[in-house]
VEXFITOR-719425 format. One line per field, with one value per residue (C-alpha): residue number from 1; x, y, z. Coordinates in nm, 2 decimals, always signed. Last residue first. Example, Ala and Ser with C-alpha at 12.3 -4.5 7.8 and 13.67 -1.06 7.14 Angstrom:
pos [2;1] .
px [+1.37;+1.23] .
py [-0.11;-0.45] .
pz [+0.71;+0.78] .
END
This chain:
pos [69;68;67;66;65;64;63;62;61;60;59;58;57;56;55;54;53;52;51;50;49;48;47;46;45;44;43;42;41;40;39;38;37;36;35;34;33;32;31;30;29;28;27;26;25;24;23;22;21;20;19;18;17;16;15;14;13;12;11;10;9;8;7;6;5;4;3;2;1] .
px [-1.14;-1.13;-0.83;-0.98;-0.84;-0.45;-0.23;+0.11;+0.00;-0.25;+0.00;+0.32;+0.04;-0.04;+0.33;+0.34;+0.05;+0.16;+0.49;+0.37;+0.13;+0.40;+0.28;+0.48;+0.50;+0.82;+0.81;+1.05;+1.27;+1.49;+1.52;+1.60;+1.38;+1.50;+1.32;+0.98;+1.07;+1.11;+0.79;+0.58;+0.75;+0.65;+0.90;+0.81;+0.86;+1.22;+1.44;+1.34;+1.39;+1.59;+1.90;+1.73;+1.57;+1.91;+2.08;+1.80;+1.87;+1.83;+2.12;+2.39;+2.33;+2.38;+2.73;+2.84;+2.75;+2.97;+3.25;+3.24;+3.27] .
py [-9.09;-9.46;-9.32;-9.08;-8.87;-8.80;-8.80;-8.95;-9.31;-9.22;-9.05;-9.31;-9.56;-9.33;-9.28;-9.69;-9.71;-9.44;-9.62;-9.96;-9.82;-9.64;-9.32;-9.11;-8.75;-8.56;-8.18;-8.10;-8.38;-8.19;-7.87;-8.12;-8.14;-7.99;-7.65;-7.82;-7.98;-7.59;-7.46;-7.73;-7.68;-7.32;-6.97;-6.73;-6.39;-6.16;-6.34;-6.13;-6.27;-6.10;-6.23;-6.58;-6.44;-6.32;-6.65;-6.86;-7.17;-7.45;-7.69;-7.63;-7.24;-7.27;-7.48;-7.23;-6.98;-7.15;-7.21;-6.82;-6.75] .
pz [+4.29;+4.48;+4.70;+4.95;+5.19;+5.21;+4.88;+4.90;+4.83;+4.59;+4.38;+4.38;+4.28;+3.98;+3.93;+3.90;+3.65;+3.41;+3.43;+3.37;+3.08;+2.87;+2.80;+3.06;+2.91;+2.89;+2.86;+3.11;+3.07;+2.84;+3.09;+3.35;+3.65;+3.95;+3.92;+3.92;+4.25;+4.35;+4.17;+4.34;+4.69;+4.63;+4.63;+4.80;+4.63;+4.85;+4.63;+4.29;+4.01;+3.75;+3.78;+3.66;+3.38;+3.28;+3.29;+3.11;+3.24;+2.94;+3.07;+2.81;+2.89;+3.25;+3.18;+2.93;+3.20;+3.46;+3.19;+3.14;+3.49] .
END
């Protein structure tokens, strides 16, 4: 157990916020990808231009309607 909550710590999960939540609240795709994301990634920013570019493409491609917006 302690290992396991060494583990949750290393990774920025706040164990008691986490025994608080209730399982009975839906729960969005949004806030589950957002789960997945390291706790040090969490803040990142893409500034390079390739990558701003790319994740724009990755956008318009999974977005329905129009793409000139």
């Amino acid at each position: 157990m302690n290992r396991l909550e060494a583990i949750l710590t290393a990774r920025g999960v706040d164990q008691d916020a986490t025994a608080a939540a209730s399982s009975d609240e839906p729960v969005t795709a949004l806030e589950m990808a957002d789960a997945r994301i390291p706790a040090r990634y969490r803040g990142a920013l893409a500034d390079h231009p390739q990558i701003t570019a790319w994740a724009e493409q990755i956008a318009r491609a999974g977005r329905p309607g129009r793409q000139d917006v």
